[in-house]
N, CA, C and O of each residue as an XYZ file, in Angstrom:
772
protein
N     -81.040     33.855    -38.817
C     -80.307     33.473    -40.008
C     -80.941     32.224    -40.599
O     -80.941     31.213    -39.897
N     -81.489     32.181    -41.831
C     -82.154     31.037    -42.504
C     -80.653     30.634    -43.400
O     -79.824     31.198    -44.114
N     -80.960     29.184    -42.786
C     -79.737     27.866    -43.704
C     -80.558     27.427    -44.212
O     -81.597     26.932    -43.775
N     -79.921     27.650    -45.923
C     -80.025     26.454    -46.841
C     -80.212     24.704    -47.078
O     -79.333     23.843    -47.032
N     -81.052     24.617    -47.229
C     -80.666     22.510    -47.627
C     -79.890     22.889    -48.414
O     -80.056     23.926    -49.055
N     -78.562     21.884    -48.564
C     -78.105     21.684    -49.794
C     -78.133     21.339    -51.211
O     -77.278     21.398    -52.094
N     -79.790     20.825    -51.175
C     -80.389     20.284    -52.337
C     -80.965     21.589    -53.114
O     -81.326     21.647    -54.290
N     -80.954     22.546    -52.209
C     -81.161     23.737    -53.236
C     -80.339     24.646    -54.024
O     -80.668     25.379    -54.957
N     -79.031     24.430    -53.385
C     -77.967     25.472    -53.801
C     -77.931     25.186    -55.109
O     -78.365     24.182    -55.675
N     -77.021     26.758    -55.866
C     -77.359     26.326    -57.220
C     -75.706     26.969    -57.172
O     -75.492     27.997    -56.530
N     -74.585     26.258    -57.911
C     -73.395     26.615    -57.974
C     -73.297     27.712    -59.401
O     -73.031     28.898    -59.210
N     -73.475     27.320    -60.436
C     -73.799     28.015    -61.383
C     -72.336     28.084    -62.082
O     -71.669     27.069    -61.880
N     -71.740     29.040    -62.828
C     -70.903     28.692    -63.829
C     -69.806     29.217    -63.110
O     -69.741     30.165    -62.327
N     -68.769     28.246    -63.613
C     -67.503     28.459    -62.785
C     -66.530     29.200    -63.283
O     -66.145     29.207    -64.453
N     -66.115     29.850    -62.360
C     -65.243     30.750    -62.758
C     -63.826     30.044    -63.149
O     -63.388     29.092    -62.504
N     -63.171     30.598    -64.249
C     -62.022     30.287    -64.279
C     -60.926     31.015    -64.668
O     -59.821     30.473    -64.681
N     -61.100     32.437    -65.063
C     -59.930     33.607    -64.464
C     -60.204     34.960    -65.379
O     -60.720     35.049    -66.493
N     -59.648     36.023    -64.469
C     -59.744     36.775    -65.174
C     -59.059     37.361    -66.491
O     -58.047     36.857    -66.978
N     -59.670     38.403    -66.986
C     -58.692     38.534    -67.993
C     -59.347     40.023    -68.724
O     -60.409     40.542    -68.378
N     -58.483     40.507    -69.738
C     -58.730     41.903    -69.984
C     -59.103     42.457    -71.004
O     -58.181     42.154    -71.762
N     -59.932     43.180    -71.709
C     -60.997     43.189    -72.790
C     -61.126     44.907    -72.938
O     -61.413     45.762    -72.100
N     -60.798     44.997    -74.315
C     -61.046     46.711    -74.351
C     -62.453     47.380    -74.857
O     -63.133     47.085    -75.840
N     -62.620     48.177    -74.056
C     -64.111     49.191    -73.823
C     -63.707     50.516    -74.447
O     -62.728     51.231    -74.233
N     -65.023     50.680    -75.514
C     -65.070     51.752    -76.444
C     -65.670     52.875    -76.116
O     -66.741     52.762    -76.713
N     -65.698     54.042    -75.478
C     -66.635     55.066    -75.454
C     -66.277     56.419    -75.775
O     -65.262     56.741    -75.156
N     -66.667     57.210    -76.410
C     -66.881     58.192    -77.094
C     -65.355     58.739    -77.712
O     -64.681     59.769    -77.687
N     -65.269     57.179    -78.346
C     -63.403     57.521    -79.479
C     -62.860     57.315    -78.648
O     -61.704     57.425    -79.055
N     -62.791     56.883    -76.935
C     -61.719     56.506    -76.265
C     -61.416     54.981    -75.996
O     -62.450     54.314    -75.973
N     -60.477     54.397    -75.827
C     -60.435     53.090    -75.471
C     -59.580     52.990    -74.465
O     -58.481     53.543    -74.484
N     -60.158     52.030    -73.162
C     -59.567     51.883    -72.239
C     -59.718     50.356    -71.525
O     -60.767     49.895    -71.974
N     -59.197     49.534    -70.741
C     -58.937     48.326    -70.292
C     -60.523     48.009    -69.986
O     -61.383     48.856    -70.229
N     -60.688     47.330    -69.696
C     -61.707     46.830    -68.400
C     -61.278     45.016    -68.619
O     -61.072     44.258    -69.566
N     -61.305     44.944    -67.237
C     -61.461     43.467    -66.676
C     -63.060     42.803    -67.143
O     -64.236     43.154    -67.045
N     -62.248     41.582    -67.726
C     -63.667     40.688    -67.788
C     -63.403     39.306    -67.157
O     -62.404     39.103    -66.467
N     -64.645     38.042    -67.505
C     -63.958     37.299    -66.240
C     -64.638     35.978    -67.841
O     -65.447     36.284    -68.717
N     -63.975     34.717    -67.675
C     -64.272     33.906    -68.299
C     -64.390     32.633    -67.592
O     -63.465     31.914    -67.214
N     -65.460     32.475    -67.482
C     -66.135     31.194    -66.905
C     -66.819     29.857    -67.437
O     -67.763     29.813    -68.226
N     -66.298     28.998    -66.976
C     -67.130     27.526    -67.715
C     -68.607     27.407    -67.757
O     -69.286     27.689    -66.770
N     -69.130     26.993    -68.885
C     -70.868     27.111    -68.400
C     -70.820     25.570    -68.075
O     -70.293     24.653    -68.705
N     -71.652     25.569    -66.699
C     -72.382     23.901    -66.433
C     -73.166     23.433    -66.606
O     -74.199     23.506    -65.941
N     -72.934     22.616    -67.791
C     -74.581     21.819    -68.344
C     -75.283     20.991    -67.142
O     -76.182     20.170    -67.322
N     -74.821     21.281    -66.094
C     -76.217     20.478    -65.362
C     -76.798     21.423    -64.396
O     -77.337     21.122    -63.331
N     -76.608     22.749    -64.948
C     -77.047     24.222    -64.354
C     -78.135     24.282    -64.922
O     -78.021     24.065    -66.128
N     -79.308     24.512    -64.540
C     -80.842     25.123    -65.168
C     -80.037     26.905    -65.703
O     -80.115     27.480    -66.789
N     -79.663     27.126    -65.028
C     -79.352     28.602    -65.010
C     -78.429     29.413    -65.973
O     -78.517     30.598    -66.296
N     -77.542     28.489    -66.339
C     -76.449     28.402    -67.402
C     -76.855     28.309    -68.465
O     -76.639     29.141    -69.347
N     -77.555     27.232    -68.605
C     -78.388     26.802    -69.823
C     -79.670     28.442    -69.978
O     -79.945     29.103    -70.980
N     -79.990     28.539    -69.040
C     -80.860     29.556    -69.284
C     -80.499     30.956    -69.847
O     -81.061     31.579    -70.748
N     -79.591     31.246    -69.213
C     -78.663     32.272    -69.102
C     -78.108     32.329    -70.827
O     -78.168     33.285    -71.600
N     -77.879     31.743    -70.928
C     -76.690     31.296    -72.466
C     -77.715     30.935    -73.504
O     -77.482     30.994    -74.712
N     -78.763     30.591    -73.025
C     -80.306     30.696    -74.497
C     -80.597     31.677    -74.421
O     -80.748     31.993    -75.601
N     -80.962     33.032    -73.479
C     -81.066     34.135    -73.762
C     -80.166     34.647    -74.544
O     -80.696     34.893    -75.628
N     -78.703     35.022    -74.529
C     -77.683     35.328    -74.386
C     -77.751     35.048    -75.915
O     -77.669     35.977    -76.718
N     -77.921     33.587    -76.358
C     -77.888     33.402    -77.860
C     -79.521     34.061    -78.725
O     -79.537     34.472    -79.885
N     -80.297     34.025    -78.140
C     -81.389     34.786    -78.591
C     -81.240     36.174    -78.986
O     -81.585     36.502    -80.122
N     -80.774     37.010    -78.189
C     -80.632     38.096    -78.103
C     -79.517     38.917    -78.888
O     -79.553     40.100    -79.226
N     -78.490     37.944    -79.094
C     -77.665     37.764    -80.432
C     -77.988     37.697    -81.805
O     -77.239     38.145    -82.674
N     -79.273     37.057    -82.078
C     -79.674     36.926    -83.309
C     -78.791     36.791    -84.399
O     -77.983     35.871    -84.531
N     -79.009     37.969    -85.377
C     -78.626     38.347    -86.957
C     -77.051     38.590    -86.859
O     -76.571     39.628    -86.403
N     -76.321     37.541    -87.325
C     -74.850     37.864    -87.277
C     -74.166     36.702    -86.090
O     -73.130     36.808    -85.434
N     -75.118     35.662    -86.115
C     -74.386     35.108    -84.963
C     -74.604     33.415    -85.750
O     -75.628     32.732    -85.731
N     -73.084     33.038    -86.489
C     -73.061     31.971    -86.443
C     -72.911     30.868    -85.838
O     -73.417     29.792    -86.156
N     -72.188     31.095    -84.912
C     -72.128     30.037    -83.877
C     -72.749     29.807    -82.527
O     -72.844     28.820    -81.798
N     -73.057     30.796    -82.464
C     -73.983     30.408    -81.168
C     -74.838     29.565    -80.688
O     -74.888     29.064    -79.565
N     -75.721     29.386    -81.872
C     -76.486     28.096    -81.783
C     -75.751     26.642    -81.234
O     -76.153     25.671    -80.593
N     -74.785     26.941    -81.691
C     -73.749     25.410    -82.014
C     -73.365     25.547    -80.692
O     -73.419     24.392    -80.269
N     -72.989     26.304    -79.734
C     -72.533     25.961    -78.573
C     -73.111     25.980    -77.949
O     -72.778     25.362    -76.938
N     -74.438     26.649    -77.925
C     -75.706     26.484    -77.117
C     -75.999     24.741    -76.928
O     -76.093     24.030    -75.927
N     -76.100     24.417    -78.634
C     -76.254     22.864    -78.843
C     -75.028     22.053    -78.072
O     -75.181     21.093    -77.317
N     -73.819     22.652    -78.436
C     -73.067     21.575    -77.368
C     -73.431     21.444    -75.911
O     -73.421     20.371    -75.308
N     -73.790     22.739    -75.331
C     -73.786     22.878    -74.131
C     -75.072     21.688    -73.657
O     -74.909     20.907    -72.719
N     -76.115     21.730    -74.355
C     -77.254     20.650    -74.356
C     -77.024     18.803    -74.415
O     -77.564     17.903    -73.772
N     -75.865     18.791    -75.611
C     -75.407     17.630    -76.067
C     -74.349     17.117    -74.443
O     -74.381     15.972    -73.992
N     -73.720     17.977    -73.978
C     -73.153     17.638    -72.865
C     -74.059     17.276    -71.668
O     -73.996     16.227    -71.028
N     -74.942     18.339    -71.456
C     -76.099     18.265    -70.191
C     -76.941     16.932    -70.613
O     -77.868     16.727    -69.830
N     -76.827     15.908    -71.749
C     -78.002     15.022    -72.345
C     -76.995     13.769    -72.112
O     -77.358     12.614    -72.335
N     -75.667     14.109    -71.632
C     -74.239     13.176    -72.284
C     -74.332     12.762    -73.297
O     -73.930     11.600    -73.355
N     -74.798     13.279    -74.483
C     -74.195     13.138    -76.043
C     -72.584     13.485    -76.342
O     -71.779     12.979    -77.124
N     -72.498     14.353    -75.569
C     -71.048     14.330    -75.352
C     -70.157     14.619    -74.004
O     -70.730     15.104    -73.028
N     -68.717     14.312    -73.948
C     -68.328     14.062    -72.854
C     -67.692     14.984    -72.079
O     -66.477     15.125    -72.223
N     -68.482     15.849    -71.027
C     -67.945     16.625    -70.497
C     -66.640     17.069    -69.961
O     -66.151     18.179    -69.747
N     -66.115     15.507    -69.771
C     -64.464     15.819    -69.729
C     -63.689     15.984    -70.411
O     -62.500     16.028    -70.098
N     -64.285     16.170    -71.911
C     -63.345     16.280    -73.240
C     -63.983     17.756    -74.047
O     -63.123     18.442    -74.601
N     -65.495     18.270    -74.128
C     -65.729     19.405    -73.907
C     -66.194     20.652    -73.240
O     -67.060     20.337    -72.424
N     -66.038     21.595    -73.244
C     -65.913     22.598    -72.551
C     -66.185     23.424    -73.241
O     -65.717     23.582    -74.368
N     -67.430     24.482    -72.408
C     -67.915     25.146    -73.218
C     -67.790     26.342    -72.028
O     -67.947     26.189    -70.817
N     -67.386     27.851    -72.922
C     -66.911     29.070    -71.792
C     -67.570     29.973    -72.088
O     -68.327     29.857    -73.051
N     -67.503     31.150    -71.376
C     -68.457     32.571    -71.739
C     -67.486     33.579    -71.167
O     -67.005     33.278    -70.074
N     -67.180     34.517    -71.615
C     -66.388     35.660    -71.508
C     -67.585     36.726    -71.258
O     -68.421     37.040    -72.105
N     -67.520     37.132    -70.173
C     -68.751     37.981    -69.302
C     -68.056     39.217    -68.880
O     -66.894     39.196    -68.475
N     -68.547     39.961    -68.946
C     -68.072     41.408    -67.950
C     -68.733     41.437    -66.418
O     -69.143     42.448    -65.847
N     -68.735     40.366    -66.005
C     -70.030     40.235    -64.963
C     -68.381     39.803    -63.985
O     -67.635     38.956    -64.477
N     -68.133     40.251    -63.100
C     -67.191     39.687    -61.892
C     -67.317     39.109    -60.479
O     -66.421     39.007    -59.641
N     -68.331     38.827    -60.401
C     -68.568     38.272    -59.543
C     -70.200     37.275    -59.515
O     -70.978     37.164    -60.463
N     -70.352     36.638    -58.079
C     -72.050     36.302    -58.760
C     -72.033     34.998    -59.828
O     -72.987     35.083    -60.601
N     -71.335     34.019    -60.026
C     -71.414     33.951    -61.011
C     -72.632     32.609    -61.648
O     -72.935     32.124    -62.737
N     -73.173     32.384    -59.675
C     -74.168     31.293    -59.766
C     -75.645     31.946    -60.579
O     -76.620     31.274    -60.915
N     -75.423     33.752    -60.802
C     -76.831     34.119    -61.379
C     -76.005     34.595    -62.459
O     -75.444     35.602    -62.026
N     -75.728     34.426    -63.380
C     -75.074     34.695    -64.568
C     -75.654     35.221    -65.569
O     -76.392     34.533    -66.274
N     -75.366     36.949    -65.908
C     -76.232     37.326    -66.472
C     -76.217     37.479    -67.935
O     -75.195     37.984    -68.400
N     -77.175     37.135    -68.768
C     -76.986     37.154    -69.722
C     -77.169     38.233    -70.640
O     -77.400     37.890    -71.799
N     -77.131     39.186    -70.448
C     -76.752     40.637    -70.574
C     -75.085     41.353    -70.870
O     -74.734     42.243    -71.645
N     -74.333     40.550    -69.918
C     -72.997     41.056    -70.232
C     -72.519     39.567    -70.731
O     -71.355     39.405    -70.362
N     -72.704     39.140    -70.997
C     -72.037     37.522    -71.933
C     -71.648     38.660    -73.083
O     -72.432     39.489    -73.546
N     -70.066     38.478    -73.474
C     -69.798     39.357    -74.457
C     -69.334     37.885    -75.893
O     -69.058     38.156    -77.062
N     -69.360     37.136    -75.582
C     -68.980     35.581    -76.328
C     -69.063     34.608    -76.055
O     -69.780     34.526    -75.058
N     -68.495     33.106    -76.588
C     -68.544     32.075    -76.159
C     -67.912     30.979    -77.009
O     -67.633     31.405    -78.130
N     -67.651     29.907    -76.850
C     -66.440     28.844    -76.983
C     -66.630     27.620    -76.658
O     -66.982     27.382    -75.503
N     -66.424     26.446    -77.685
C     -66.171     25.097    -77.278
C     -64.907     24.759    -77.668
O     -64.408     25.145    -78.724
N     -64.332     24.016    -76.820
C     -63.093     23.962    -76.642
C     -62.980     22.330    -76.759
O     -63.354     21.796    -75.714
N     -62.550     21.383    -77.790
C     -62.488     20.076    -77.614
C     -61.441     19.342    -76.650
O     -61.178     18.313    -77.272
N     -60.867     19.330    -75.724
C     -59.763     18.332    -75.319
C     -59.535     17.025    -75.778
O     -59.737     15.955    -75.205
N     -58.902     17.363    -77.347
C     -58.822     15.879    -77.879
C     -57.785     14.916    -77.445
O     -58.090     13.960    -78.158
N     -56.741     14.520    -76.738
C     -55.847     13.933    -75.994
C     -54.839     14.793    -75.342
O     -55.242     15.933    -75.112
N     -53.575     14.515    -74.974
C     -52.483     14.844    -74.457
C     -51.521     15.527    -75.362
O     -50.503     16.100    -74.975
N     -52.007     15.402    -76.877
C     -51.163     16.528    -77.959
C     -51.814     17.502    -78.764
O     -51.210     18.095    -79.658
N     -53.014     17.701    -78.498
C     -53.733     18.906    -78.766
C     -55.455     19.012    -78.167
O     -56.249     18.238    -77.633
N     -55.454     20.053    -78.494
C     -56.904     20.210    -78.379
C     -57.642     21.184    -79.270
O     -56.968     22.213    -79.324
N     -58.635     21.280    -79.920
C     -59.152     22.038    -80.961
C     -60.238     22.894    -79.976
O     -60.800     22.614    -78.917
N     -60.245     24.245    -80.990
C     -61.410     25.337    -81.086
C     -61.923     24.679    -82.110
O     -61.503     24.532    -83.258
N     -63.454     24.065    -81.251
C     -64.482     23.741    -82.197
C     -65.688     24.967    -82.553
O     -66.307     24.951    -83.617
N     -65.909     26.027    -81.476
C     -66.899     27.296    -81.983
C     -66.534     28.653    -81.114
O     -66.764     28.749    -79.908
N     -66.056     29.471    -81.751
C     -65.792     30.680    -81.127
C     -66.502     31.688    -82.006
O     -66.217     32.175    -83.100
N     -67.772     31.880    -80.970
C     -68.658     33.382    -81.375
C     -68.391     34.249    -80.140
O     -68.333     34.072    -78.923
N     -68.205     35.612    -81.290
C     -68.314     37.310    -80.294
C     -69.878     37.543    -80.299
O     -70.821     36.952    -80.826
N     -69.780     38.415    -79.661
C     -71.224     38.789    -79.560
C     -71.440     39.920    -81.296
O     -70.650     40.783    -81.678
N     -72.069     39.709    -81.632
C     -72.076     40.671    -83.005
C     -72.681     41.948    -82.511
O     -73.296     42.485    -83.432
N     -72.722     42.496    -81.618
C     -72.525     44.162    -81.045
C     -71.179     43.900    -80.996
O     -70.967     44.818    -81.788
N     -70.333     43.572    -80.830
C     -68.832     43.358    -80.617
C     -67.680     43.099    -81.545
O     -66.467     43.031    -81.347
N     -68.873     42.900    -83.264
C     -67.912     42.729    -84.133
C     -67.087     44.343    -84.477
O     -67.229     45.473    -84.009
N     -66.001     43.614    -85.757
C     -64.909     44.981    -85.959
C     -66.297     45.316    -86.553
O     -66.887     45.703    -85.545
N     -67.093     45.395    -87.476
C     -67.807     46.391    -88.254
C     -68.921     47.107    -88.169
O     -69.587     47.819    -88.920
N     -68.962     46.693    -86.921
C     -70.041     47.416    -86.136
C     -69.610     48.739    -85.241
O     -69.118     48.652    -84.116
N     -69.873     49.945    -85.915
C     -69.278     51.129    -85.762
C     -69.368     51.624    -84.276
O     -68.425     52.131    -83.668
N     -70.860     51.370    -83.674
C     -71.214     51.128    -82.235
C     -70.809     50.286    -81.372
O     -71.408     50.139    -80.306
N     -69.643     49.544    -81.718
C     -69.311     48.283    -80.518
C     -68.855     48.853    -79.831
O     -68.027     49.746    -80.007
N     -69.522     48.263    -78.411
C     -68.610     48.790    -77.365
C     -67.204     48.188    -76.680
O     -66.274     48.900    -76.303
N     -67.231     47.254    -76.629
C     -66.087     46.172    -76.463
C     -65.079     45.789    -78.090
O     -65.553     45.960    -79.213
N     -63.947     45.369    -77.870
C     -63.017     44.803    -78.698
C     -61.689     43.572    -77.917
O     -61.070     43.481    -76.857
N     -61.746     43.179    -78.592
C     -60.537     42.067    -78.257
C     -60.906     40.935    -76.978
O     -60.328     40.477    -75.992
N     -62.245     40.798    -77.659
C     -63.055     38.894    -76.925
C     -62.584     38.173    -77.515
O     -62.254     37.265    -76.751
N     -62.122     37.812    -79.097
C     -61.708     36.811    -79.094
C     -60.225     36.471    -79.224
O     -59.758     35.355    -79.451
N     -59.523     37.680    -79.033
C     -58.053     37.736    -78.593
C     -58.023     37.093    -76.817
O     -57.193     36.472    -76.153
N     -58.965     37.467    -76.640
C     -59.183     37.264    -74.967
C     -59.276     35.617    -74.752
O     -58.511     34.921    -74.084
N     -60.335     35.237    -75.446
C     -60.485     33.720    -75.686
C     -59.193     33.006    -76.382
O     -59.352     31.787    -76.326
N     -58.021     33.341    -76.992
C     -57.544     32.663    -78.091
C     -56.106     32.805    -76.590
O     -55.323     31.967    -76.144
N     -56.293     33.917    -76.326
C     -54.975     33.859    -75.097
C     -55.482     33.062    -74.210
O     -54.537     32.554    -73.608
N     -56.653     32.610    -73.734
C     -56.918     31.883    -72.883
C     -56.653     30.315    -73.454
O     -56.055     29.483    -72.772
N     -57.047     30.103    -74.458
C     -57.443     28.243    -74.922
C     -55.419     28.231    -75.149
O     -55.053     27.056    -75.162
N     -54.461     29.008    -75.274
C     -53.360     29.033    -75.430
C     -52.501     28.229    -74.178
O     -51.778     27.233    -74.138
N     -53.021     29.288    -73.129
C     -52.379     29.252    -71.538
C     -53.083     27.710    -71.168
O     -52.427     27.083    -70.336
N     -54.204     27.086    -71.623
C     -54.536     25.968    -71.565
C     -53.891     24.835    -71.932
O     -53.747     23.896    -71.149
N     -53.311     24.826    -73.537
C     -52.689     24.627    -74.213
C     -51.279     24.080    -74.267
O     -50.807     23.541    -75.267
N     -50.624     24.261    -73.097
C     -49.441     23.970    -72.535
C     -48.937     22.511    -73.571
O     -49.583     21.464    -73.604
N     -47.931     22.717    -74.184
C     -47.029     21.344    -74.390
C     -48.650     20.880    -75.664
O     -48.620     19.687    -75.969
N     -49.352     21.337    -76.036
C     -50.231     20.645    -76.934
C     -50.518     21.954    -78.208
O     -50.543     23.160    -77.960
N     -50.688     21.402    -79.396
C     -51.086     22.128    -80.087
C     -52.969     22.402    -80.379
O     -53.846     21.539    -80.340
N     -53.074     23.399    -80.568
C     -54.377     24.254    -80.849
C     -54.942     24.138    -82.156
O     -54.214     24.359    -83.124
N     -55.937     23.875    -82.289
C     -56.025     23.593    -84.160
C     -57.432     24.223    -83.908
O     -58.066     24.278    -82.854
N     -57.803     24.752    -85.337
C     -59.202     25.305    -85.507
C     -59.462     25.052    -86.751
O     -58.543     25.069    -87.569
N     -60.874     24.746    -87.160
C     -60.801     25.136    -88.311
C     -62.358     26.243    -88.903
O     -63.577     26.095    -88.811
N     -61.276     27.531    -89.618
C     -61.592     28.346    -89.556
C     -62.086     28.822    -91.085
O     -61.769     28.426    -92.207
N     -63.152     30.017    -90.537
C     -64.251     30.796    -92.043
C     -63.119     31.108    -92.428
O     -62.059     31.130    -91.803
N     -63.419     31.430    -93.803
C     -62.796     32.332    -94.486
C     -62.765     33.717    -93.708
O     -61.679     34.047    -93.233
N     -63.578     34.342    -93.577
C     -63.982     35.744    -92.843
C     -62.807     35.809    -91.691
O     -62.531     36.914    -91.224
N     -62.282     34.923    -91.342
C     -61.805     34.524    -89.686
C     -60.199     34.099    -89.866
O     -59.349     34.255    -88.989
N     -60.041     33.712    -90.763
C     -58.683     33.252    -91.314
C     -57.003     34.684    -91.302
O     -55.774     34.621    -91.279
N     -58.042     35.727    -91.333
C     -56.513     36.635    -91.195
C     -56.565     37.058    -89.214
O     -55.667     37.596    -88.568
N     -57.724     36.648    -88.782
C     -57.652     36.668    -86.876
C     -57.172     35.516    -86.454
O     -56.978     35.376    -85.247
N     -56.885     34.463    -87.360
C     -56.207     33.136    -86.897
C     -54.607     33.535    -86.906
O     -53.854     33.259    -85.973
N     -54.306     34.054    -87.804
C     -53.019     34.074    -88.384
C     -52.306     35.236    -87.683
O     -51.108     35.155    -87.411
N     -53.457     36.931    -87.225
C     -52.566     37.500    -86.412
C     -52.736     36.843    -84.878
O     -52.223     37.464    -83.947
N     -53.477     35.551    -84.599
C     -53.324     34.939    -83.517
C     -51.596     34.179    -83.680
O     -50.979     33.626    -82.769
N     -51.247     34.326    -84.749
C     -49.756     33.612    -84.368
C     -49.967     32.097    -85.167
O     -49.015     31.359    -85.422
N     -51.311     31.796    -85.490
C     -51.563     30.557    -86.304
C     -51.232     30.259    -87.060
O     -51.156     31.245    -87.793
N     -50.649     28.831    -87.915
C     -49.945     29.088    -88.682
C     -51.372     27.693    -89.586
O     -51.762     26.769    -88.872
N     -52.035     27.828    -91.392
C     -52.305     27.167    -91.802
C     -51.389     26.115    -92.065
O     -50.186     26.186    -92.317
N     -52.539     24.598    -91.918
C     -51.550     23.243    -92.124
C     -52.314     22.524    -93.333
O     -51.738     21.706    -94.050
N     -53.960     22.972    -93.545
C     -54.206     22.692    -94.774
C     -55.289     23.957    -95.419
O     -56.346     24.291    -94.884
N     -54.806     24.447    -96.494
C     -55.453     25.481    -96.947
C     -56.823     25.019    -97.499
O     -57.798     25.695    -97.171
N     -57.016     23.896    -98.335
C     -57.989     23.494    -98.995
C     -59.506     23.623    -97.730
O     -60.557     24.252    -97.859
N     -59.055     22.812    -96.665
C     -60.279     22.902    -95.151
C     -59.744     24.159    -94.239
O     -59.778     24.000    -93.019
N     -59.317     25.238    -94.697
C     -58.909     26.679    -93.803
C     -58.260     25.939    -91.783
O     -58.376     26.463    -90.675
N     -57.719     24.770    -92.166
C     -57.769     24.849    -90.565
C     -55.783     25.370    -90.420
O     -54.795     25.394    -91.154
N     -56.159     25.710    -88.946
C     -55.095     26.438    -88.302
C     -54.710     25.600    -87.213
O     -55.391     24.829    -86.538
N     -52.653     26.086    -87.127
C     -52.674     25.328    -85.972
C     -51.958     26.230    -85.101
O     -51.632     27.298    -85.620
N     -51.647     26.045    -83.920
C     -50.924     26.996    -82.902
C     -50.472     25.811    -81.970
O     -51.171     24.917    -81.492
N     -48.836     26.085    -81.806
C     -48.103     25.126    -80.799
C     -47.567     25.796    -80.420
O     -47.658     26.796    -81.132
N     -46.534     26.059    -79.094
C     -46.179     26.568    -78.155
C     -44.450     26.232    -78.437
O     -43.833     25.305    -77.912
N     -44.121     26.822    -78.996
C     -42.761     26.414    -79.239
C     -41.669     26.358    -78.460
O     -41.574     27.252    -77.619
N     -40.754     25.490    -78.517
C     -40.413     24.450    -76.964
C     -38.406     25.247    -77.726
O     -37.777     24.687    -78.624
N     -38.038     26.266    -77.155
C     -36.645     26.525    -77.628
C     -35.733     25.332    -76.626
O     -35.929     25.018    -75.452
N     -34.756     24.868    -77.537
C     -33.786     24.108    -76.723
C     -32.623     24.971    -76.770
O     -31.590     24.647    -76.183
């Protein structure tokens, strides 16, 4: 049995729960489990993983770049890892120190701006995954993501601010606009007494 040094292990992106994403094949739609995990900017592998992942995305992918860039701006400490967070919604379940960038179906920066909210600063699908792409095989990543940054969300409100293009998926997210002129959205967790 060959042991590892510890200076080699590579932890890779952390898991942080599962969750459920619908799969398209031939006019049928049915569940499948996907898993959404934190990427770690001080991962070679993550970073690697998630530049393919945005490469391979190309034409139709506005944001990707931008969280690629956060993910860099964090690994450089341009910004502060304990306030962002950057995720990937994978169909990959296990494994997650070799993270493949093949099933990365999206991705997300998530600001933790204090103790009364926190903002969606970039939420890209994979554009094989958009509604208008007649061939997608997957649907409901960023329902998947928006239930997740929610359950996070506890006692704080959610704010985004959102495309035009994106503004009626905010709103059947339950979002409610607070200024129309900058499209941003907010979502709070409403506290019944």
């Amino acid at each position: 049995m060959k042991i590892q040094n510890s200076y080699n292990l590579n932890f890779g992106a952390k898991f942080v729960q599962k969750t459920a994403i619908s799969k398209l094949e031939n006019g049928n739609t049915s569940e499948e489990a996907a898993s959404i995990v934190e990427l770690l900017s001080n991962d070679k592998n993550d970073i690697k993983s998630f530049e393919k992942t945005v490469k391979g995305w190309q034409k139709g992918d506005e944001f990707g770049l931008c969280i690629f860039d956060d993910l860099e701006d964090i690994r450089d400490k341009k910004m502060s890892k304990d306030v962002y967070k950057v995720y990937a919604l994978t169909t990959q379940s296990d494994n997650f120190e070799k993270l493949d960038s093949s099933k990365i179906l999206g991705a997300s920066t998530l600001k933790l701006v204090n103790e009364k909210e926190n903002h969606i600063r970039f939420l890209q699908v994979s554009p094989k995954c958009y509604f208008e792409n007649k061939q997608r095989g997957y649907k409901s990543i960023g329902k998947a993501f928006i239930d997740f940054f929610k359950s996070q969300s506890k006692n704080k409100s959610l704010l985004v601010q959102a495309y035009f293009s994106a503004a009626n998926f905010y709103e059947k997210m339950g979002f409610e606009i607070i200024d129309v002129n900058n499209l941003i959205y907010s979502w709070s967790k409403l506290i019944k007494k």
